[in-house]
C-alpha positions as CSV (number, residue, x, y, z in Angstrom):
1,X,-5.7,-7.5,-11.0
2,X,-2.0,-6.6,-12.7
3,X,0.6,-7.7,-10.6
4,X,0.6,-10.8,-8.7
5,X,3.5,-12.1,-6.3
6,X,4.5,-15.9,-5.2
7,X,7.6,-16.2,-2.9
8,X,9.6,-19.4,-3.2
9,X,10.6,-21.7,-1.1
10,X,11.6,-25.1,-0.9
11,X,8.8,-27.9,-1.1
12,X,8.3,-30.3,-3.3
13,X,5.2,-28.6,-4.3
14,X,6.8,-25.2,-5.8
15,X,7.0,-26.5,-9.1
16,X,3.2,-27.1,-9.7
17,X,2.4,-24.2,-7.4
18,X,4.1,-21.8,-9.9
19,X,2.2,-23.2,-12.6
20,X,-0.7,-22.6,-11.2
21,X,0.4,-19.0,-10.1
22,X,1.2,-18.4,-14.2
23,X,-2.0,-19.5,-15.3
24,X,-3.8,-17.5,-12.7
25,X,-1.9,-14.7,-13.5
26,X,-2.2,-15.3,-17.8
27,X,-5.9,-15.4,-17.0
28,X,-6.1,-12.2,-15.9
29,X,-3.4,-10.6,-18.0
30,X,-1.2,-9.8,-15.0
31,X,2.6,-9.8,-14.3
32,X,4.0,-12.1,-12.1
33,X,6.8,-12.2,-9.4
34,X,8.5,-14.8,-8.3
35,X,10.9,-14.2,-5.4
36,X,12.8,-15.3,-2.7
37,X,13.6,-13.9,0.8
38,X,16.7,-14.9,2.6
39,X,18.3,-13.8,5.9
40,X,21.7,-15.0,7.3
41,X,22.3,-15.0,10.8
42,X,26.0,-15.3,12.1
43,X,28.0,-14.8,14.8
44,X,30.4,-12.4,15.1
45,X,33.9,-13.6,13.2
46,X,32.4,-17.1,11.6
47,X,31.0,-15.9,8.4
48,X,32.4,-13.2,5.9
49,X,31.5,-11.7,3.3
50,X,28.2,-14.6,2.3
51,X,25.7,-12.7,1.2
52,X,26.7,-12.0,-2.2
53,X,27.1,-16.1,-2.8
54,X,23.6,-16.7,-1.3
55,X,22.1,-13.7,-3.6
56,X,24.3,-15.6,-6.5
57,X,22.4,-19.1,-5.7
58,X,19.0,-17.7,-5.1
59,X,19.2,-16.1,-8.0
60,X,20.3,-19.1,-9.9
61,X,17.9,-21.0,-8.2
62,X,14.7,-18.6,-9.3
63,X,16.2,-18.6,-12.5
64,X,15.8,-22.8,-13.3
65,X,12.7,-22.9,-11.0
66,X,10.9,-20.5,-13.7
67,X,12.4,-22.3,-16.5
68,X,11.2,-25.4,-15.0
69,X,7.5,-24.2,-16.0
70,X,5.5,-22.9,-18.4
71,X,5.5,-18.9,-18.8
72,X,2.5,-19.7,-21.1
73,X,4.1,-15.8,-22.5
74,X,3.5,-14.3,-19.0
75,X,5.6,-11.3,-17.9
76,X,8.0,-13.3,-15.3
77,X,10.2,-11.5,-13.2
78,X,13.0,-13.2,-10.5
79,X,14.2,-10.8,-7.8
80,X,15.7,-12.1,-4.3
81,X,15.9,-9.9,-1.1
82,X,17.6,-9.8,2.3
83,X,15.7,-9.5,5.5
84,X,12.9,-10.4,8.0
85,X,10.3,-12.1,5.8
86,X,7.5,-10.3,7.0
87,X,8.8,-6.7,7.0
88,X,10.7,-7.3,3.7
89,X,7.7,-9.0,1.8
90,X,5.1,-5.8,2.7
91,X,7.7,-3.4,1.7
92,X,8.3,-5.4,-1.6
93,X,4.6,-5.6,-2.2
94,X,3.9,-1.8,-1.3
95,X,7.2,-1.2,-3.9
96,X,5.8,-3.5,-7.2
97,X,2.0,-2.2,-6.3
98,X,1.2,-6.0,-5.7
99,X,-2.6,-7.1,-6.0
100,X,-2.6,-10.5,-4.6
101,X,-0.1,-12.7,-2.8
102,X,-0.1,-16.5,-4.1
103,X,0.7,-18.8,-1.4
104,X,1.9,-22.4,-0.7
105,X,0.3,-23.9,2.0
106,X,4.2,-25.0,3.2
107,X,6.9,-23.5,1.7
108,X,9.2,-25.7,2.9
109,X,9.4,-29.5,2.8
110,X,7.5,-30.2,6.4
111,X,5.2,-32.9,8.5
112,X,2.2,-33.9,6.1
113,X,-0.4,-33.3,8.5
114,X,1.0,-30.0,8.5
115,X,-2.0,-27.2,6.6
116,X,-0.1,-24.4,7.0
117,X,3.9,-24.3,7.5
118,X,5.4,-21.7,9.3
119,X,6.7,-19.3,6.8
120,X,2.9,-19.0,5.2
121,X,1.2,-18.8,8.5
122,X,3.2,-16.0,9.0
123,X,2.2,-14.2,6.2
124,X,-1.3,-15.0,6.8
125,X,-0.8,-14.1,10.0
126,X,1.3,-11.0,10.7
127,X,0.1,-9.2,6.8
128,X,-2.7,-7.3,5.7
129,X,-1.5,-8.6,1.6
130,X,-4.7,-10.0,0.2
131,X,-3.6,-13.8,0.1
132,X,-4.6,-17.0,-2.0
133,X,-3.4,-20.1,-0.6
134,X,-3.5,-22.9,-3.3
135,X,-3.5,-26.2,-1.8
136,X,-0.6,-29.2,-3.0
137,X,-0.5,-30.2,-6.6
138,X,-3.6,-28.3,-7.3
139,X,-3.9,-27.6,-11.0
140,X,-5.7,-24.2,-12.1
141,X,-9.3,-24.0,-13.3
142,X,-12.1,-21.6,-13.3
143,X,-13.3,-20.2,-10.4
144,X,-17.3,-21.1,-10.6
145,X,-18.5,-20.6,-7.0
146,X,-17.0,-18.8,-4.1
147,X,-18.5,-19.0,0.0
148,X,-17.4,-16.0,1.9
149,X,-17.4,-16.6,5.4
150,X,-17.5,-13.6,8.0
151,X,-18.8,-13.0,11.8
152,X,-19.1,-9.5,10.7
153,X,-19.8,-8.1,6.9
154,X,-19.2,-4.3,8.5
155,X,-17.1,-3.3,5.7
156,X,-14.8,0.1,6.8
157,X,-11.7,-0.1,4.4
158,X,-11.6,0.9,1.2
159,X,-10.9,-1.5,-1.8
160,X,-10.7,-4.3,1.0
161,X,-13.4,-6.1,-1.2
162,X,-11.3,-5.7,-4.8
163,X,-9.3,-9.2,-5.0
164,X,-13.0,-10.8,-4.4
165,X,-14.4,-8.5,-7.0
166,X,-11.9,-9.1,-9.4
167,X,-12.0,-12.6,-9.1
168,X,-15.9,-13.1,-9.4
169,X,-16.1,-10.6,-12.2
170,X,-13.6,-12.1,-14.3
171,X,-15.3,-15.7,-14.2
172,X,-18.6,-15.0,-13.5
173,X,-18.6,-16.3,-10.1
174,X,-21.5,-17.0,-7.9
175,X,-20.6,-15.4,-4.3
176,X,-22.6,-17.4,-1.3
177,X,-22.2,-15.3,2.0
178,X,-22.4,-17.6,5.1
179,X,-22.8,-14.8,8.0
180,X,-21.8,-16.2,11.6
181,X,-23.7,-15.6,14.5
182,X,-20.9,-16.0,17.7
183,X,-21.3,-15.2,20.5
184,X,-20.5,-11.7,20.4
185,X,-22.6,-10.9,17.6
186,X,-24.5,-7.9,17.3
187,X,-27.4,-6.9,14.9
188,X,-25.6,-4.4,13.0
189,X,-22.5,-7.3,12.1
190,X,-24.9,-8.8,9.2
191,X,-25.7,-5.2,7.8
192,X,-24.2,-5.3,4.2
193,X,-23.7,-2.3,2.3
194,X,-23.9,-1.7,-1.0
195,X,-20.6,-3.1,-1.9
196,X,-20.8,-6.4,-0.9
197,X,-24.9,-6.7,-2.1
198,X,-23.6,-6.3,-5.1
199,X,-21.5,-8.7,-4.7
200,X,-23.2,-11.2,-3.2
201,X,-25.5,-13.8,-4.8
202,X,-27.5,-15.8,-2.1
203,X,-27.2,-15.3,1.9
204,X,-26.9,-18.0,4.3
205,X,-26.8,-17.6,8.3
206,X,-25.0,-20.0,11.3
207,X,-24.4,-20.1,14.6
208,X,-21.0,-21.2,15.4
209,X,-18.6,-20.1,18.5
210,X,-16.5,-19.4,15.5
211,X,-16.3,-18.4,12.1
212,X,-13.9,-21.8,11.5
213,X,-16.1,-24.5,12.8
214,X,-19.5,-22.8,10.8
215,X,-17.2,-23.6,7.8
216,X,-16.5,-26.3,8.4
217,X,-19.9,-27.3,9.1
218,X,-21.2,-25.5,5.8
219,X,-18.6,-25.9,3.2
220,X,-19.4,-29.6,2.1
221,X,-22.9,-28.3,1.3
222,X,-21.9,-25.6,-1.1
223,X,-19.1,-27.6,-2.8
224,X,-16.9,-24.2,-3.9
225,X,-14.2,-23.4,-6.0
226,X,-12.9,-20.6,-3.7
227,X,-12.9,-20.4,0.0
228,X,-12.7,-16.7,0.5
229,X,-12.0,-15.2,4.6
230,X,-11.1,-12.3,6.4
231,X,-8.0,-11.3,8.5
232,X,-8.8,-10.0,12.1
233,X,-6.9,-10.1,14.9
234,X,-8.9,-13.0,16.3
235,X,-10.2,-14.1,13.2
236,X,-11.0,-17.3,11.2
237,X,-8.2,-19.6,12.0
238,X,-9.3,-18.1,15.6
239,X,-8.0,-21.1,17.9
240,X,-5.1,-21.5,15.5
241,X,-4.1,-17.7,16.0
242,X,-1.2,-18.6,18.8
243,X,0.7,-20.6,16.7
244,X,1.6,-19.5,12.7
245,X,1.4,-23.6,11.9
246,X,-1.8,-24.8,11.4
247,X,-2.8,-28.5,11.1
248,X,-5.0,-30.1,8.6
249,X,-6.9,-32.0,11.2
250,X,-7.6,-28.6,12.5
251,X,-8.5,-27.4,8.9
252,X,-9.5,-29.4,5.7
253,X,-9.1,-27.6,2.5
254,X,-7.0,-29.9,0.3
255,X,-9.3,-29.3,-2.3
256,X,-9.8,-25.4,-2.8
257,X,-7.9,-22.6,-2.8
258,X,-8.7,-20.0,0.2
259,X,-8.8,-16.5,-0.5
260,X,-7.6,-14.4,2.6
261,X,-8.8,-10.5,2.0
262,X,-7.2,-7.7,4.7
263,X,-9.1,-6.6,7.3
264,X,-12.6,-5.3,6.1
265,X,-12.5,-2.5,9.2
């Protein structure tokens, strides 16, 4: 893992959520960016000429929000850039060759009972950047044990399982599979192949309408350091899919960080 990105935003959380992004990223040796994505919308006549003040201030802003922390002598870079956050954010990560996205849970000062804000349940949402979402004022520590949950372990893309690898190599991670029988399960969804064997430490199996309520269920009983998903189009946050916030009564994980890999066909 050698480049990680965190895009900025405006909670009251950003602070301690860069720290934790630098000491992620100074345990693995990586580079870090830290930027911020702006678009202006204006009608025709009202606003002249504003983009080059708001680049100005979010570029200050980046600027004193690093210095705010401790680089701990990790390679920081700022950048800002205009557009749609989605489309702007996978061609910036595609441009820096970024390995891992680390996300807020809300990027913007919004309801507490609110999981997931807007902005990052888009990301989650409407990406395929490998994603760890590192809940408020958590402070960085050692990844011991990870639970992967998946309805489906049939594993298509290539070096869709790398952020997972990387993570359990570098500490020495036990990986627990929960595989989740729904109701549209077939035989060949818990066939792992070499890959992921490899990977994986001990098996567990539940039946669950969804992938979401088995972890729920099972989670507790594991007590992990790392939650660690899959995207699919109607996947884990399945009944939270229509909407890109996400409640915490809907989810609980206010005490580990969840790793959200791409797609794994």
């Amino acid at each position: 893992m050698k480049t990680i990105l965190v895009p900025v935003g405006s909670s009251k959380n950003a602070k301690s959520h860069l720290q934790y992004a630098i000491d992620f990223a100074k345990a693995f040796g990586a580079k870090l960016y830290v930027v911020q994505i702006y678009n202006v919308y204006t009608k025709a006549g009202t606003m002249i000429k504003v983009d080059h003040i708001i680049e100005r201030e979010s570029k200050q802003f980046l600027k004193d929000h690093v210095a705010s922390v401790d680089t701990k002598g990790v390679e920081v870079h700022t950048k800002t850039f205009k557009g749609k956050l989605v489309d702007t954010l996978e061609k910036v990560c595609e441009a820096l060759d970024v390995d891992l996205i680390i996300l807020e849970p809300r990027t913007n000062s919004i309801k507490d009972e609110v999981y997931l804000g807007k902005t990052s349940g888009k990301i989650i949402k409407q990406t395929q950047i490998p994603a760890l979402i590192v809940p408020e004022g958590y402070t960085y520590k050692p990844i011991v044990k990870i639970l992967m949950a998946v309805k489906s372990a049939i594993t298509k893309k290539e070096g869709v399982l790398r952020p997972l690898l990387n993570i359990k190599n570098h500490f020495k991670a036990v990986v627990n599979i929960l595989l989740v029988k729904t109701p549209y399960h077939v035989e060949a969804d818990f066939e792992l192949n070499d890959e992921l064997k490899d990977l994986v430490t001990n098996i567990k199996f539940a039946e669950s309408p969804t992938t979401f309520q088995a972890v729920l269920e099972h989670y507790k009983s594991d007590y992990p350091d790392l939650l660690c998903v899959v995207r699919r189009k109607r996947g884990f946050f399945n009944k939270l899919w229509e909407d890109d916030t996400i409640l915490k009564k809907d989810f609980h994980s206010s005490k580990m960080p969840v790793l959200v890999l791409s797609g794994l066909k």
